[in-house]
Backbone bond lengths (Angstrom), bond angles and torsions (degrees), N, CA, C in turn:
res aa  C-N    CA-C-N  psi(-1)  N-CA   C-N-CA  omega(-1)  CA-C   N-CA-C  phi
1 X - - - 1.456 - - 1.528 108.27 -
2 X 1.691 108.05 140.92 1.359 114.45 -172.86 1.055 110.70 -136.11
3 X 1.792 122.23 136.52 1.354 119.16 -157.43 1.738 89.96 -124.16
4 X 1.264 101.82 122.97 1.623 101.98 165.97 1.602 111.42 -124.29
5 X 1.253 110.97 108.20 1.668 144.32 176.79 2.121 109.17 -64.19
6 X 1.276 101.92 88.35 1.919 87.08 179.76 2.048 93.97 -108.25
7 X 1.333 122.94 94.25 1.298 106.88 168.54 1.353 134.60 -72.85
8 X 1.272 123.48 160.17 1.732 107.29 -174.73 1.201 118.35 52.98
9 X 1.315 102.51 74.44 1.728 104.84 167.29 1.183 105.55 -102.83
10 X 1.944 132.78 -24.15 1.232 97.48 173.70 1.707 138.12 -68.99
11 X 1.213 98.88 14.54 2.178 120.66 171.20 1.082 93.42 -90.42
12 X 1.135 151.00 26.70 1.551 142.95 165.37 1.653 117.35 -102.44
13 X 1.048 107.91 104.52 1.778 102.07 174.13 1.508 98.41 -44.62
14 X 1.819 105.84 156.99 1.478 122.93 166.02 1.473 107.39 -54.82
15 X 1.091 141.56 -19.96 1.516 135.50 -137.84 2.065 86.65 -110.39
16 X 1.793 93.76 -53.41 1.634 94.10 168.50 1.674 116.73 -44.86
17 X 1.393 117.32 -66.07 1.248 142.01 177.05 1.819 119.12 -26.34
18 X 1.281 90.28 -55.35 1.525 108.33 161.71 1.553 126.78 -52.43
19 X 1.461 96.94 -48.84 1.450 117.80 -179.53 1.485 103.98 -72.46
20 X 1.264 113.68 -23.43 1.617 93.40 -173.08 1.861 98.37 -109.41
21 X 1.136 127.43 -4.29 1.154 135.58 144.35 1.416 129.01 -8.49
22 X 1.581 68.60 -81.14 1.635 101.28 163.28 1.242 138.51 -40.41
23 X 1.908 116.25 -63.53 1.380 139.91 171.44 1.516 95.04 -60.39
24 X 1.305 121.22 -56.40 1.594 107.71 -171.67 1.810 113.29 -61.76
25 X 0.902 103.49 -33.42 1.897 108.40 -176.21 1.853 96.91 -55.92
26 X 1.620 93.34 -51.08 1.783 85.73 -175.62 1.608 123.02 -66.51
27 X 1.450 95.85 -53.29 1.643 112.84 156.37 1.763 111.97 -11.41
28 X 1.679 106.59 -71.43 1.366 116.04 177.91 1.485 123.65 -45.23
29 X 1.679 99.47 -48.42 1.212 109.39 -166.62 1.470 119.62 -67.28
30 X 1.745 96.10 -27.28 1.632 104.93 176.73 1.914 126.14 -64.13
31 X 1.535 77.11 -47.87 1.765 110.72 -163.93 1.097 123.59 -99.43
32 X 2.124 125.34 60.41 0.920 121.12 -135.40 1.785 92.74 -75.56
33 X 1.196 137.46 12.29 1.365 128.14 -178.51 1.710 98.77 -117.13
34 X 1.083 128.25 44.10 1.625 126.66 169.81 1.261 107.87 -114.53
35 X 1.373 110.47 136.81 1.705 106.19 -171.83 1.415 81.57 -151.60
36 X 1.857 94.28 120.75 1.540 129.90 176.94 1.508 117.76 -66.82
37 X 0.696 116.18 134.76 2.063 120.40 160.26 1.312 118.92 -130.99
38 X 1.185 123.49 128.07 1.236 128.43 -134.90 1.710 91.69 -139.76
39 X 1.614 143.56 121.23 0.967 127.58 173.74 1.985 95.12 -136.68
40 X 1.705 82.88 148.87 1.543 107.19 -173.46 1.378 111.89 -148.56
41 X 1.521 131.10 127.42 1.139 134.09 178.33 1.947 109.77 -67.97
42 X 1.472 118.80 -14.04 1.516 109.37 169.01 1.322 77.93 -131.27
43 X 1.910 88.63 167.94 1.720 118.70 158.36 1.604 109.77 -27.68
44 X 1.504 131.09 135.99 1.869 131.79 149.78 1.542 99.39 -61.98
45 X 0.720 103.75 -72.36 1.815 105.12 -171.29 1.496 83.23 67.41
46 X 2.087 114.18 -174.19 0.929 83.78 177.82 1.668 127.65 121.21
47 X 1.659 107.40 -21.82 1.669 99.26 -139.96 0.887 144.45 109.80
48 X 1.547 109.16 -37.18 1.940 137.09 -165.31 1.335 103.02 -86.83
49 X 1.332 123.02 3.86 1.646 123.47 174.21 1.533 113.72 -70.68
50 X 1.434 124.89 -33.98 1.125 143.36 -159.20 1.818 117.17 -164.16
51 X 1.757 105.25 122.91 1.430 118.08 179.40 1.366 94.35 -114.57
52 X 1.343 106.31 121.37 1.351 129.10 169.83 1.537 104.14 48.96
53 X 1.777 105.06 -115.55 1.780 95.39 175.06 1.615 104.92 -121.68
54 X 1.650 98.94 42.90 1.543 97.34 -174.36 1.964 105.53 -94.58
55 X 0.947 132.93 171.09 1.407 158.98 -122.66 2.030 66.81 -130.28
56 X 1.395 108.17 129.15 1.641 125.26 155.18 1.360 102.05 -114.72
57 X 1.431 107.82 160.19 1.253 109.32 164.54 1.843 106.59 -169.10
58 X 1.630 93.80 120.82 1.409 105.55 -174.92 0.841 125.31 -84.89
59 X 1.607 140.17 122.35 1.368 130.49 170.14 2.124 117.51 -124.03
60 X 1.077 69.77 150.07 1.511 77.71 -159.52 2.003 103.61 -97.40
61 X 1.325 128.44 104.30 1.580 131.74 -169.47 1.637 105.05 -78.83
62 X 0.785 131.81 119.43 1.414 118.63 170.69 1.857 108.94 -90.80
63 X 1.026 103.52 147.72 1.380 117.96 -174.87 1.235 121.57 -65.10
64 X 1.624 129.83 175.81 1.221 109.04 -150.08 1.176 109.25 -100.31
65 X 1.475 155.93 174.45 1.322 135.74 151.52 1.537 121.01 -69.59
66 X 1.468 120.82 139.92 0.960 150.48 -173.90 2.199 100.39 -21.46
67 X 1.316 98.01 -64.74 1.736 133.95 -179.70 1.872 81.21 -44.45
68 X 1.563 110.36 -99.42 1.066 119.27 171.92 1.686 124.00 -5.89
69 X 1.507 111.59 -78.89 1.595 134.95 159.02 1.751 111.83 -18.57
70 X 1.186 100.50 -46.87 2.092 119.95 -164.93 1.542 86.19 -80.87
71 X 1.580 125.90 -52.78 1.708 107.97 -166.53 1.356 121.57 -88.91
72 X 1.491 112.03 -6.86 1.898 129.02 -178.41 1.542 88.29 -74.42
73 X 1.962 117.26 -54.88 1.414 99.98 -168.12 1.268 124.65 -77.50
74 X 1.304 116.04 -14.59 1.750 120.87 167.59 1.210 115.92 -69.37
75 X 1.401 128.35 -38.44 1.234 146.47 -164.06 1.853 92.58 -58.81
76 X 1.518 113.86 -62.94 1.519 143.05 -162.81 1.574 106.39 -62.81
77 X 1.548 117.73 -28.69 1.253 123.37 -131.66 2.174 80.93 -94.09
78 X 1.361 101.34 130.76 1.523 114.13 171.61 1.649 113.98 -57.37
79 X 1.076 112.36 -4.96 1.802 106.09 -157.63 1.849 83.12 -140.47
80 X 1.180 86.37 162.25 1.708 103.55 152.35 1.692 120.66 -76.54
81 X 0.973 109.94 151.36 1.441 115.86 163.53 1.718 129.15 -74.47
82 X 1.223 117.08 121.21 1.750 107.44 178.95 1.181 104.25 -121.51
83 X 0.960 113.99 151.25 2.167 132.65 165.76 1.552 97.16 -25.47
84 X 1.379 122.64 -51.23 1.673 112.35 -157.58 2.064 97.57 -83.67
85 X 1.233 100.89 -1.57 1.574 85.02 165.21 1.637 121.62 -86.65
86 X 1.198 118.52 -0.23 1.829 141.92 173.73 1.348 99.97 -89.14
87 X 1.672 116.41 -43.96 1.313 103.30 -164.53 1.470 130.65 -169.95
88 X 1.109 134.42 175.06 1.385 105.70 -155.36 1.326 121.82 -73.78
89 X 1.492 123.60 140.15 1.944 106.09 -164.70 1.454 87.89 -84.16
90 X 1.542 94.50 161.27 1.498 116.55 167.12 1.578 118.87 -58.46
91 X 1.461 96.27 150.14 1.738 112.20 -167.93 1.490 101.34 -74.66
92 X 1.522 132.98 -9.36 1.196 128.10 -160.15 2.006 111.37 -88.69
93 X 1.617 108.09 -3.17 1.511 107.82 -170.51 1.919 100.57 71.94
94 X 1.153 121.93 61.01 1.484 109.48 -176.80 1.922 82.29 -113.30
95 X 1.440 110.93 133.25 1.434 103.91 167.83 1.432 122.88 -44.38
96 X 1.322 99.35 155.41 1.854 107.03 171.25 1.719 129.26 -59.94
97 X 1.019 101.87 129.09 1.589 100.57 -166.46 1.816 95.22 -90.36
98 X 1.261 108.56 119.38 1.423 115.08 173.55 1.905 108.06 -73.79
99 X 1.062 111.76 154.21 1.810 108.55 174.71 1.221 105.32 -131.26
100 X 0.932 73.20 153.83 1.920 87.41 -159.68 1.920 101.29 -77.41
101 X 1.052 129.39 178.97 1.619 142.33 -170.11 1.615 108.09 -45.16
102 X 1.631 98.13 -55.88 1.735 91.91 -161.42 1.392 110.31 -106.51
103 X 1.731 118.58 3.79 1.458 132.89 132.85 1.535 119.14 -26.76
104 X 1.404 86.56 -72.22 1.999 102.45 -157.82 1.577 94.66 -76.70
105 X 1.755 125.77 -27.58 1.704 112.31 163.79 1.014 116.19 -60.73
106 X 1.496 134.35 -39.03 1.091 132.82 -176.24 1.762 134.72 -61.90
107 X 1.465 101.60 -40.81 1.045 145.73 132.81 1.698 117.03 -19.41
108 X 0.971 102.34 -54.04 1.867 106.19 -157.95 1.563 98.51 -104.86
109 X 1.551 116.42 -42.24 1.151 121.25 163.68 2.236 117.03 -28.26
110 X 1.902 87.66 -38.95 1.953 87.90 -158.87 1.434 68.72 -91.85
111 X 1.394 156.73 6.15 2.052 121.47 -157.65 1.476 101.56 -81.88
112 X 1.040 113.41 -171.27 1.569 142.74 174.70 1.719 102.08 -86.29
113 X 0.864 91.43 -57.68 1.852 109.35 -163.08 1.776 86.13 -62.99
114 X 1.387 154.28 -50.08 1.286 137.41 -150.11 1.421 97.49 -103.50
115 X 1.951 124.71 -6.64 1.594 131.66 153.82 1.568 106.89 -61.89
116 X 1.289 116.31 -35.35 1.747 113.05 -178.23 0.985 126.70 -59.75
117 X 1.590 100.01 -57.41 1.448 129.25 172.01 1.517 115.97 -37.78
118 X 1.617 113.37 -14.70 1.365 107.94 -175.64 1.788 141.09 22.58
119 X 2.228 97.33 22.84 1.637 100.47 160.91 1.415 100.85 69.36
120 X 1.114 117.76 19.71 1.949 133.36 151.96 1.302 105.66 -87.51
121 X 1.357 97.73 100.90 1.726 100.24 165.57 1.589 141.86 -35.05
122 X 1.650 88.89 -45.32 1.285 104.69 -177.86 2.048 114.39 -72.70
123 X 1.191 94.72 -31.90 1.743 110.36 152.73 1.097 136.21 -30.22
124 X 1.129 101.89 -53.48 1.484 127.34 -141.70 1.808 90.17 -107.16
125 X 1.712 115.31 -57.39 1.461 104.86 178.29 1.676 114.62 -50.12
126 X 1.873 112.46 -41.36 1.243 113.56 -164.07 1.615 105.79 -63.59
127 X 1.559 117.44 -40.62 1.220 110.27 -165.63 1.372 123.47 -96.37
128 X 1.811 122.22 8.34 1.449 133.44 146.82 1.737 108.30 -71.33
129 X 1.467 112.72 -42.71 1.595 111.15 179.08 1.493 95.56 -50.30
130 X 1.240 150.05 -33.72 1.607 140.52 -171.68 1.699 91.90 -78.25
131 X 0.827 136.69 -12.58 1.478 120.57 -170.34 1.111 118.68 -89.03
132 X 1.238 125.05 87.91 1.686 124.01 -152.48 1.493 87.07 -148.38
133 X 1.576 99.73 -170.98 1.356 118.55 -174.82 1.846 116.62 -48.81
134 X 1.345 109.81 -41.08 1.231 121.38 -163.00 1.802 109.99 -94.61
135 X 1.092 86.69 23.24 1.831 92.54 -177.56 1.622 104.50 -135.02
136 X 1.619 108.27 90.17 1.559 113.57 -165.54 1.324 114.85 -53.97
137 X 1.526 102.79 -34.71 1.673 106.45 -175.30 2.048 104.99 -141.55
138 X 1.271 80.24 155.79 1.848 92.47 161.16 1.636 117.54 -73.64
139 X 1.298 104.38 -19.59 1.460 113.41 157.31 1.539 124.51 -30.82
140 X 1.468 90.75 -60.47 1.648 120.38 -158.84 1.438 105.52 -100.33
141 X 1.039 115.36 22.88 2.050 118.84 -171.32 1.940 89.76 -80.48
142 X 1.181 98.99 167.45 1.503 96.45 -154.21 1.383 88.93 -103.81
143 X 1.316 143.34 -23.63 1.467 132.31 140.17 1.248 131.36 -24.10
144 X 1.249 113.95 -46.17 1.682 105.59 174.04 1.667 99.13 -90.78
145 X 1.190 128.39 38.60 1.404 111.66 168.98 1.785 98.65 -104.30
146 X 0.974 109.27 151.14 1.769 120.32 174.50 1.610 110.79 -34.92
147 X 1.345 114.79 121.47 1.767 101.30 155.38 1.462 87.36 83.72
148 X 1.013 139.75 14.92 1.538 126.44 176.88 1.827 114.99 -86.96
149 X 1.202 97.63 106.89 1.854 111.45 -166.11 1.571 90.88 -41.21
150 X 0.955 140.00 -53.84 1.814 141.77 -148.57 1.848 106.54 -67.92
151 X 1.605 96.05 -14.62 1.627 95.92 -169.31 1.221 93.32 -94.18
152 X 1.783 158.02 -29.90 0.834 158.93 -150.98 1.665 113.05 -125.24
């Protein structure tokens, strides 16, 4: 048994889509033990009902709750959480105040950045993996910057 994983297909132009249509129909036809998984933030419609004479099957994930959403991205996040990632630090150079667990949930629960995230898992891991040393604040996460493909 063979598992082939394609995520985010709805970022695929029609012209891609087609093309891989294609490779998967033959794929099937070759490899009677390959079993596709196919993930998309909307419906394929499309075509996507049926590959060749293989068995589809749609399932629909619902997103995470908000509660849930706040402890997946802390959990993920490379760094600790501090007060100046909520908000702007003081002009005086006073070190960073780290917050403790149900601080920085509380915290992340009200942000902007865990409203984007819209409780997509796959979101939510990619945009705690940025939270590392080199990212001064949650302010500045490159998700809440304008036009940022990952928020949409």
């Amino acid at each position: 048994l063979s598992l082939l994983v394609i995520d985010d297909l709805h970022i695929f132009q029609e012209v891609e889509k087609d093309e891989l249509r294609l490779a998967l129909e033959g794929a099937l036809r070759l490899l009677e033990s390959l079993r596709v998984l196919l993930t998309s933030r909307c419906a394929l419609g499309g075509g996507w009902d049926s590959l060749e004479h293989s068995k589809i099957v749609s399932e629909h994930i619902a997103t995470l709750p908000r509660e849930d959403a706040a402890e997946l991205f802390q959990r993920r996040c490379a760094r600790q959480l501090y007060k100046e990632d909520f908000e702007a630090p003081p002009c005086n150079g006073t070190p960073r105040q780290p917050l403790n667990v149900s601080s920085a949930h509380e915290l992340l629960l009200q942000s902007q950045l865990l409203k984007i995230l819209d409780g997509v898992p796959g979101r939510i891991v990619s945009a705690a993996a940025l939270v590392d040393g080199n990212l001064s604040s949650l302010l500045n996460h490159p998700a809440l910057q304008p036009g940022n493909a990952s928020t949409g």
